[in-house]
N, C-alpha and C positions, 0 to 999 in steps of 0.2 A: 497577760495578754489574752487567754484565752478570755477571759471573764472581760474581756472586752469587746472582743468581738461578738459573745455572745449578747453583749449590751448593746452595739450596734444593730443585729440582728432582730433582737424583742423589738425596738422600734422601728426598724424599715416596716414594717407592715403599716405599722398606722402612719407611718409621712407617706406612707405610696396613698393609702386608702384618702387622707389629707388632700393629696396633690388631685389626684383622681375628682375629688367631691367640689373641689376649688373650680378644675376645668368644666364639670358637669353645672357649676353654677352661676358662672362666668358665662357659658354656652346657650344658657337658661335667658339670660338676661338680654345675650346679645339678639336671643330671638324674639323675646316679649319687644324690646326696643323696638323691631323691625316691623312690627305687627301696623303701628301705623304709617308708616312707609310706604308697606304692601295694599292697605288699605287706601290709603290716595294714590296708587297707584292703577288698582283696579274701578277707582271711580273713575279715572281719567280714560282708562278704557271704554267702561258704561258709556262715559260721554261721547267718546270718538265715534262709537258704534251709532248711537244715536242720531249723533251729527252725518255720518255716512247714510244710514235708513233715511233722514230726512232728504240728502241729495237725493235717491237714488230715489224714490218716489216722485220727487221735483223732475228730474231725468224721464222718468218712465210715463209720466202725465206730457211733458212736452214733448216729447220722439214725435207723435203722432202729427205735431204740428208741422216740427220743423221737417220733417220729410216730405209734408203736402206743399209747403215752402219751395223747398228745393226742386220739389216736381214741375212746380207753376214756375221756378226761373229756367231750368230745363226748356219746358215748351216755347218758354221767353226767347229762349237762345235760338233753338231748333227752328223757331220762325225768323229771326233773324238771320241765320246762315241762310234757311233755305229763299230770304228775300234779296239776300246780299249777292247770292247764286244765280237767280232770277235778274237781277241790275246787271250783272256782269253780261251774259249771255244777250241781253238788251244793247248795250255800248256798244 
């Protein structure tokens, strides 16, 4: 029995080293596989960003309008209360 155990013993070291080298290769592979994954995943970032850069220059080029817009229907209103205000007082 001894001589058995000590047969068991001589090879746990290389099934462990074995098992070890299998997980480390395995581990290996699962990360090369991902590689393009990761890679079309970051394109698809590039691209969001680009597509948000291109809004927000679209954005920042028409502010300028749409607020002289807004300003000119403001005035629009402001004279129309203040004519609306003006007919009442009339009546």
């Amino acid at each position: 029995m001894i001589g058995g155990a000590m047969f068991d013993a001589m090879f746990a070291v290389p099934r462990q080293l074995t098992a070890v080298a299998r997980r480390v290769l395995v581990s290996t592979l699962e990360a090369v596989e991902a590689v393009p994954r990761i890679a079309a995943a970051l394109d698809d970032v590039r691209a969001t960003l680009k597509h948000s850069e291109r809004l927000a220059t679209f954005a920042a080029g028409e502010l300028p309008e749409i607020v002289y817009q807004l300003e000119e229907i403001k005035a629009r209103l402001e004279k129309l209360e203040t004519a609306e205000a003006h007919a009442g007082h009339v009546s």
